[in-house]
C-alpha positions in Angstrom: 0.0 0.0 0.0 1.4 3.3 -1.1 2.2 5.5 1.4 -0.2 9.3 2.0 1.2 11.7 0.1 -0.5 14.7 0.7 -3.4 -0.4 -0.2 -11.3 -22.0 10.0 -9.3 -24.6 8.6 -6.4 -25.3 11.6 -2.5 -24.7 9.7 -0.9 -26.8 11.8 2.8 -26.1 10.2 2.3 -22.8 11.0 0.7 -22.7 14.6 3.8 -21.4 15.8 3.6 -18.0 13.9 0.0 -18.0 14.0 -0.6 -18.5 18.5 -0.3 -14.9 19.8 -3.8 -14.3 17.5 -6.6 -13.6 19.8 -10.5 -14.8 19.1 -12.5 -11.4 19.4 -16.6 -11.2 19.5 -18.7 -10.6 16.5 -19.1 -6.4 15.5 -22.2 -6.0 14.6 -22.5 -4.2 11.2 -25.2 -2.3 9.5 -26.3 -5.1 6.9 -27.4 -8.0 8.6 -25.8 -11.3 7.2 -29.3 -12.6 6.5 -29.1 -10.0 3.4 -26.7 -11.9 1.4 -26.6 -14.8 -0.8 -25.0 -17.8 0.9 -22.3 -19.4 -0.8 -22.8 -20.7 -4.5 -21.3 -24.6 -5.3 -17.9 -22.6 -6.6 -17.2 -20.2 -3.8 -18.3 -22.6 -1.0 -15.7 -25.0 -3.0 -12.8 -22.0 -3.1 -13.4 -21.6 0.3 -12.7 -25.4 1.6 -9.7 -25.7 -1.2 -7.9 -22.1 -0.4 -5.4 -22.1 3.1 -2.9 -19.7 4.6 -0.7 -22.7 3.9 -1.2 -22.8 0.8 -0.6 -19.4 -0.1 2.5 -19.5 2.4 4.5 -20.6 0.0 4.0 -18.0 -2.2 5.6 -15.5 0.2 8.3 -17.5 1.1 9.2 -17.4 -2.7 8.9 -13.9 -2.6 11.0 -14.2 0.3 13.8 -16.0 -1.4 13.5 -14.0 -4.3 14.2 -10.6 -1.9 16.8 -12.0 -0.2 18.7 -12.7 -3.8 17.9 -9.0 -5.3 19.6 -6.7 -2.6 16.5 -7.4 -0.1 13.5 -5.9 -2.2 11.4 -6.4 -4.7 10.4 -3.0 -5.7 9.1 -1.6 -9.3 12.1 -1.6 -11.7 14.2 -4.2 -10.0 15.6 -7.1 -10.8 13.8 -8.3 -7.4 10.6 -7.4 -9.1 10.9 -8.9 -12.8 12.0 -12.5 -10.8 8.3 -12.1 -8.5 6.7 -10.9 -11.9 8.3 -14.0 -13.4 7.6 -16.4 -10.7 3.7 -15.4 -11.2 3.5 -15.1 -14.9 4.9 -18.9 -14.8 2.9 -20.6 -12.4 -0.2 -19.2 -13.8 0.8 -20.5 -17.7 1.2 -23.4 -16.6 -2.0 -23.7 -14.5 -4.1 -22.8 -17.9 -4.4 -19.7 -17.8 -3.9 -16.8 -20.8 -0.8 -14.7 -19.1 0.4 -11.6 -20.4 3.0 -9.2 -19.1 2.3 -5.5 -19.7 5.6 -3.3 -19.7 5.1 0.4 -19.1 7.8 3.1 -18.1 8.7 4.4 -14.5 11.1 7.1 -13.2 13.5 6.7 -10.5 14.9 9.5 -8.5 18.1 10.2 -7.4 18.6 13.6 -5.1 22.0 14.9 -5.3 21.2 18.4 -3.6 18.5 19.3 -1.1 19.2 22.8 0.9 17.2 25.4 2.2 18.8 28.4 3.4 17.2 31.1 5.2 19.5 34.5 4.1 20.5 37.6 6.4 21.5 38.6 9.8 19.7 35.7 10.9 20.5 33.2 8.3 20.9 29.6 8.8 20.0 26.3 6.7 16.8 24.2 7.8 16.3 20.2 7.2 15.1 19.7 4.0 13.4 16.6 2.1 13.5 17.3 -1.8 9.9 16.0 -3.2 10.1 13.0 -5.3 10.3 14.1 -9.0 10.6 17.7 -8.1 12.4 19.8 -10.9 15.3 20.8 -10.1 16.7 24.8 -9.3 19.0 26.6 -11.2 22.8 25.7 -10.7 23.6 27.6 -7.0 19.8 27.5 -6.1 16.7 29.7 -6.1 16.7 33.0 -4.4 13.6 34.8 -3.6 11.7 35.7 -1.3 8.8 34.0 1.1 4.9 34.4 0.5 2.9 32.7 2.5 -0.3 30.6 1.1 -3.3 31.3 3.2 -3.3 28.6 6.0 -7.4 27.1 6.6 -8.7 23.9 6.3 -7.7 23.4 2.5 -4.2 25.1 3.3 -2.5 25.8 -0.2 -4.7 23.9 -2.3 -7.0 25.7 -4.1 -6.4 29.6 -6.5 -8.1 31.6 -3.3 -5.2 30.6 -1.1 -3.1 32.5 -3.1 -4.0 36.1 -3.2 -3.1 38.2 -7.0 0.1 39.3 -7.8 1.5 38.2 -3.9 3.7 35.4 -5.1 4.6 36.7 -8.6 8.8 35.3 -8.6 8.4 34.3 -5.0 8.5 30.7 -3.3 5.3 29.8 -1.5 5.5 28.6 1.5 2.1 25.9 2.2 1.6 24.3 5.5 0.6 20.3 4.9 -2.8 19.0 4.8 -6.2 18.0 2.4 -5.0 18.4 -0.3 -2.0 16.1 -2.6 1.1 17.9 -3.3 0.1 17.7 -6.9 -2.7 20.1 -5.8 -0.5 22.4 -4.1 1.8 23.1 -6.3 -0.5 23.4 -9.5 -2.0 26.3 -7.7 1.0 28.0 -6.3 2.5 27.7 -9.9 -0.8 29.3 -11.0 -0.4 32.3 -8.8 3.2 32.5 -10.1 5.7 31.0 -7.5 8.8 29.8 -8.6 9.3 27.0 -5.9 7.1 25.8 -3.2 7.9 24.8 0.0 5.6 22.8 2.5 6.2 22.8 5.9 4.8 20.1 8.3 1.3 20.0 9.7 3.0 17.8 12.6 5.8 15.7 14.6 9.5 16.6 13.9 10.8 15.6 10.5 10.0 17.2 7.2 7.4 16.8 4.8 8.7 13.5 2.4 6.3 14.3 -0.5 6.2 13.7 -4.2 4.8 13.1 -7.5 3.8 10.4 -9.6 6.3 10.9 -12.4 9.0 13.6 -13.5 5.6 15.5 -15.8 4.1 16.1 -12.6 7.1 18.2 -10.7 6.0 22.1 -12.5 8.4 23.9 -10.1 10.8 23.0 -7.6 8.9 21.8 -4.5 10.3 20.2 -1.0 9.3 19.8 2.3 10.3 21.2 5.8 9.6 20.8 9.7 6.1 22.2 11.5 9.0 24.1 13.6 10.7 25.3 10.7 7.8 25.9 8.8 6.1 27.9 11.9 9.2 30.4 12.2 9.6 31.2 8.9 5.6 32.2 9.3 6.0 34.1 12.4 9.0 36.0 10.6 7.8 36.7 7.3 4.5 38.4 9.3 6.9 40.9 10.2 8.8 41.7 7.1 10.4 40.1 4.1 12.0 37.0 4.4 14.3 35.8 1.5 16.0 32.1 1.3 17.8 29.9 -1.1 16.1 26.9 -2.3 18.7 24.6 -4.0 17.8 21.0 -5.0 19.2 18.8 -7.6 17.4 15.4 -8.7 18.4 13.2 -10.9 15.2 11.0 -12.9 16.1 7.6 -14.8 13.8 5.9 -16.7 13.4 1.9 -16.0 10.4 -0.5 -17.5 8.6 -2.5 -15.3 5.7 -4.7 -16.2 2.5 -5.8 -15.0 1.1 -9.5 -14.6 -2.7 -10.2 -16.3 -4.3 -13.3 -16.4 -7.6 -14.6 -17.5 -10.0 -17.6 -17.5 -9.8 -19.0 -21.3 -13.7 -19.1 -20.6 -16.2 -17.0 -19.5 -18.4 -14.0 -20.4 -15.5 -11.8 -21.7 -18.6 -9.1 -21.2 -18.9 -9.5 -17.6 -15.2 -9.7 -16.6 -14.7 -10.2 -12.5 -11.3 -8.4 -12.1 -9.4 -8.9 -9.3 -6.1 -7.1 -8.5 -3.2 -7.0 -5.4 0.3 -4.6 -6.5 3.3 -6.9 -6.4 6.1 -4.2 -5.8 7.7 -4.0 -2.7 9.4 -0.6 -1.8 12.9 -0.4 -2.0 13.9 -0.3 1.8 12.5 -4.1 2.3 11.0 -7.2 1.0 7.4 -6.4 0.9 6.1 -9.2 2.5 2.7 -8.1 3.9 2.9 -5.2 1.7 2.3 -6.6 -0.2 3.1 -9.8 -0.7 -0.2 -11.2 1.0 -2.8 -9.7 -1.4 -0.6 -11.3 -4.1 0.2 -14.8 -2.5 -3.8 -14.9 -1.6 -4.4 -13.9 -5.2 -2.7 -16.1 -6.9 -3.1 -19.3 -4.7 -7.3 -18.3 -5.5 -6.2 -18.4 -8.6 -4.8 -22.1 -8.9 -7.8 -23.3 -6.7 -10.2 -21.6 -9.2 -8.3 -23.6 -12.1 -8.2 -26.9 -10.4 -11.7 -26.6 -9.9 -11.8 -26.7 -14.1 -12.7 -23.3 -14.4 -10.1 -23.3 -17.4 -11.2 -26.7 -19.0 -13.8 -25.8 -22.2 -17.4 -26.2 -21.5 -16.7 -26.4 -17.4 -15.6 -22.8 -16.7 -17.0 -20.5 -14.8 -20.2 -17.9 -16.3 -18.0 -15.2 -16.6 -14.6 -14.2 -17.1 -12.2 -13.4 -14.2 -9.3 -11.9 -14.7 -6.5 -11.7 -12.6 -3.9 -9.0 -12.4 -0.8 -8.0 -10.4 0.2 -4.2 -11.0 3.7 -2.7 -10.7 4.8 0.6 -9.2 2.2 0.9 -6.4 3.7 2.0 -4.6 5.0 4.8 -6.8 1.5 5.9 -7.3 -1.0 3.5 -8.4 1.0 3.5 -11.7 0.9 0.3 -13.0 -2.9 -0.2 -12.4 -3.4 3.5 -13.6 -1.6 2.3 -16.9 -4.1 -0.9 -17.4 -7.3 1.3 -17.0 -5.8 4.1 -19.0 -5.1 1.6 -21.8 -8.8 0.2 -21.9 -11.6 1.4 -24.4 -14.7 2.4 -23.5 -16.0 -0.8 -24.6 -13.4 -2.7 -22.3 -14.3 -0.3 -19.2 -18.0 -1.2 -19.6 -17.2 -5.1 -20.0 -15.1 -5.2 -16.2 -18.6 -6.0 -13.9 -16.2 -5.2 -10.9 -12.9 -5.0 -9.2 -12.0 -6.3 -6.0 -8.6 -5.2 -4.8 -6.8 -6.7 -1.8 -3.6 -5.2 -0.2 -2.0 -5.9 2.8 -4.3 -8.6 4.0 -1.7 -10.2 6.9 -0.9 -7.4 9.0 0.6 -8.6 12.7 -1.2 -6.0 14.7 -4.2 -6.4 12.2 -8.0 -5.2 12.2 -10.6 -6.3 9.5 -11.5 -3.7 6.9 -13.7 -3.7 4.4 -14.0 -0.6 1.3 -17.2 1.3 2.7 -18.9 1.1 -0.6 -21.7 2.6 0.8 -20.4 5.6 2.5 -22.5 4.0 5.6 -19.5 5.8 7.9 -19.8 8.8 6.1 -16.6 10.0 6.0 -13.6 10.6 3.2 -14.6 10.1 -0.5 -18.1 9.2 -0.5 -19.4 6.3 -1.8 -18.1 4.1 -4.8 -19.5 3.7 -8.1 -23.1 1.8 -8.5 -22.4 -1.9 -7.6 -19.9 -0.9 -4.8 -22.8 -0.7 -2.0 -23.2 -4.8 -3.0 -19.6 -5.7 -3.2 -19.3 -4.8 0.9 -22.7 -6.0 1.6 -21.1 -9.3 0.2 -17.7 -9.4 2.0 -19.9 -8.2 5.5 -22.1 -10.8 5.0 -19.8 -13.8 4.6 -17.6 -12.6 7.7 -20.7 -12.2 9.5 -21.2 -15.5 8.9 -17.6 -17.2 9.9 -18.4 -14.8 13.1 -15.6 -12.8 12.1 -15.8 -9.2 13.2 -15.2 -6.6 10.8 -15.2 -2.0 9.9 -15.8 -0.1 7.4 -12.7 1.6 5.5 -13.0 4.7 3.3 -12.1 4.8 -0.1 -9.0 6.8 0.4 -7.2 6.5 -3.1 -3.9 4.7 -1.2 -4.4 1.4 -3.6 -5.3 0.3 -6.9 -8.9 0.4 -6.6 -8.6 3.9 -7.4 -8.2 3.9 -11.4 -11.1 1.5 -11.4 -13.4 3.8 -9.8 -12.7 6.9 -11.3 -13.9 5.0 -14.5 -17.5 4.1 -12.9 -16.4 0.6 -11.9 -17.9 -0.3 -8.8 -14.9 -1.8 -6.6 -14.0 -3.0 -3.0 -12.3 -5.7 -1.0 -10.3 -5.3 2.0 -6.8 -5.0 4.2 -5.6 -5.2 7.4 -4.3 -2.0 8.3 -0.7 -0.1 7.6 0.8 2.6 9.3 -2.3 3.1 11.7 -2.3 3.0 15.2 -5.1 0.6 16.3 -7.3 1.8 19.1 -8.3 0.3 22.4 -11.5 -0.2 20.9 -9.9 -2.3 18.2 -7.7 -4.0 20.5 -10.8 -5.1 22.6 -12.6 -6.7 19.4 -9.8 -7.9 17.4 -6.9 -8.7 19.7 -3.2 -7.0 19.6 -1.7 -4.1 21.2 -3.6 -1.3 21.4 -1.4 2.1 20.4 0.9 0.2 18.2 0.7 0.6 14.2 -1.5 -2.2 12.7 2.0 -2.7 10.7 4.8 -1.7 12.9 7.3 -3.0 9.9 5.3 -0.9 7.4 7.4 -0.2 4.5 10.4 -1.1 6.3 13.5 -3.7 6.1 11.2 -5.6 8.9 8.5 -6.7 6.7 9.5 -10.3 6.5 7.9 -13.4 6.9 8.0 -12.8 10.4 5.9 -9.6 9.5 2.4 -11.6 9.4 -0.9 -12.7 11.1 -2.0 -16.0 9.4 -5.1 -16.3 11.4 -6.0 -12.9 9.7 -4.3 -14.0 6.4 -6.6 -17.0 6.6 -9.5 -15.1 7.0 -9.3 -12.7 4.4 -8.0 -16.0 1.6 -11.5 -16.9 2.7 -13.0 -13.1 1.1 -11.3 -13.4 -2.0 -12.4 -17.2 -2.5 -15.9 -16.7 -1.7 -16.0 -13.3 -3.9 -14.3 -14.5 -6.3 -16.0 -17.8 -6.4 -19.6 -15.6 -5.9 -19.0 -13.5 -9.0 -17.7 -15.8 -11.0 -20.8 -17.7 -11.2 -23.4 -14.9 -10.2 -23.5 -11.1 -11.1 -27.0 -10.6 -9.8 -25.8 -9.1 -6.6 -24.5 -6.2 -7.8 -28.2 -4.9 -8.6 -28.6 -5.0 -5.1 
């Protein structure tokens, strides 16, 4: 799961790893469980066939395969072509039609990241370059401060930035609502040369970014809420001039994403179902996310063993299987699939389900509020979406498995598919969140620890994982899979 910048059956061979899980009581939801279909002959057969132990093996290849590429397996990497491989190749030989879809990615490389605070009082401040920022002139950018209004859209929209009062100066934002994309469109707009955004808390700067090189306008990077504050309290009182001087370097690599189909099927009413298989570069990506893609592809064998890839025995309608690329770079890889789709193709995807980080060691249940039932964030997803969680509620209603709604925040690949009216949802486990006492009480775990304490970091391992939670959720994707595959009616609702 990219980071903000503004994703039953006993296993006895791996009890060990799975003991410290705790059983927690039921949650009650708003749709009662007796509101959903009960398991068709597929998904109720998915469901038996699928296990954590199963899928295990999957991340331990993923595993091995860090551990041999310099300890990640992240978008452009040789540790990333060997997963790609290791997928593409399991699935071709299981009967399915595989394809690999290569598209381009930058890398940055910061040589250079100063600012310097001129005069009397001069001194330089911590400062994190934005990823894909464009770079200053050679010996920096001089110019005075002008500070963006500071409310609860700070920097982010043509208002913030009054006429003619940032003309050849940098803006200085504070962090918050908005993406940095955002922010520095409009202070580009009101004519600022660089942008820099100070923190909204904690200690360190702002580590923000764009999606690609085309998306850094002027040269943008982050400082400290303390930093940030001074330079505000100063530049009330008079002019203000600093030196911004950052130097990036952008290389171009190809990385690929991994698609495959049912040979049969309604290719009309296609049942996608995506998990991103980059890692980030400081670890091995194991729960992120390496369990929505070990869970996807072990439903994946199940569903062929099952014959849905034998002619005549397959399943009503196509499913379609996909493992993006550069995630956790932006959504890029699953933002280049839509983007190359017709209209025609767009209409023919009946849903996506996207799973990402589905083994979390401090976990909670989510499931995509497809509803907007907790009315908060984005709203509601496309038409269809409202049925997908009524679905995935009802089943762990069912197993007794307690379970919360999650907004559709646009940190994983769902996001493309939405934005084109496809009604999408699935669920995770939780990242960098801090799960509450209330959590604690109806899941298990720690309460004030991050759901991932390893998230995106050289700790996300094997040891990184909750099985009994990894179990569960292998159950979701079976039974929707399995569900869909068969059966669109539910998605009239």
């Amino acid at each position: 799961m990219r980071a903000i910048r503004h994703r039953r059956r006993s296993i006895p061979a791996l009890a060990a790893l799975a003991a410290a899980a705790v059983a927690a009581p039921v949650l009650l939801t708003a749709t009662p469980a007796a509101a959903h279909p009960r398991e068709g002959r597929l998904a109720k057969e998915l469901v038996e066939e699928v296990t954590a132990r199963g899928a295990y093996r999957h991340l331990a290849k993923f595993q091995q395969i860090a551990d041999a590429n310099g300890g990640n397996r992240a978008a452009g990497t040789p540790g990333h072509a060997a997963s790609a491989a290791y997928v593409h190749d399991t699935l071709k030989k299981a009967g399915y039609d595989v394809s690999y879809q290569d598209f381009d990615i930058y890398e940055a490389h910061t040589k250079t990241e100063k600012t310097t605070v001129l005069g009397a009082q001069g001194r330089e401040l911590a400062t994190a370059a934005f990823t894909f920022t464009r770079s200053t002139p050679a010996g920096g950018l001089t110019a005075p401060l002008a500070l963006a209004r500071v409310d609860e859209t700070p920097g982010c929209t043509a208002d913030d930035y009054p006429a003619g009062a940032f003309t050849g100066k940098i803006a200085l934002v504070k962090r918050g609502s908005c993406t940095f994309v955002e922010k520095q469109k409009a202070a580009a707009a009101a004519g600022a040369l660089g942008v820099i955004v100070y923190n909204h808390s904690g200690t360190t700067p702002v580590r923000g970014g764009f999606s690609s090189p085309a998306e850094g306008i002027i040269p943008s990077a982050g400082i400290t809420l303390a930093d940030g504050e001074a330079l505000t309290a100063a530049a009330a009182g008079g002019e203000v001039t600093v030196r911004l001087d950052l130097d990036q370097e952008h290389v171009k690599k190809t990385t690929r994403n991994v698609i495959a189909e049912t040979r049969g099927g309604r290719s009309d009413r296609v049942v996608a179902v995506g998990s991103h298989l980059d890692s980030v570069p400081d670890g091995p990506g194991i729960n992120d996310n390496g369990s929505g893609s070990a869970g996807l592809l072990e439903v994946a064998l199940k569903l062929a063993e099952e014959g849905a890839n034998k002619k005549g025995k397959g399943p009503a309608n196509k499913v379609r299987f996909a493992w993006w690329s550069a995630e956790e770079l932006g959504l890029l890889g699953s933002e280049h699939y839509v983007a190359q789709l017709s209209e025609k193709q767009k209409k023919d995807i009946a849903l996506y389900l996207n799973f990402d980080m589905i083994a979390s060691p401090n976990p909670a249940q989510f499931v995509y509020d497809g509803d907007d039932s907790d009315k908060t964030g984005a709203g509601a997803g496309p038409a269809g979406s409202a049925q997908i969680e009524a679905l995935i509620n009802g089943f762990l209603d069912r197993k007794h498995k307690p379970h919360e709604g999650s907004d559709f925040d646009g940190r994983s690949d769902y996001g493309p598919f939405i934005a084109n009216g496809i009604p999408a949802g699935g669920t995770f486990t939780g990242a960098e969140g801090v799960k509450t006492a209330e959590q604690a009480k109806r899941y298990g775990g720690t309460a004030g620890a991050p759901y991932d304490p390893n998230y995106h970091g050289a700790g996300d391992t094997l040891k990184n994982l909750d099985l009994k939670v990894f179990d569960t959720n292998l159950d979701v994707i079976a039974h929707a899979v399995g569900t869909y595959a068969q059966d669109l009616s539910s998605l009239k609702g």
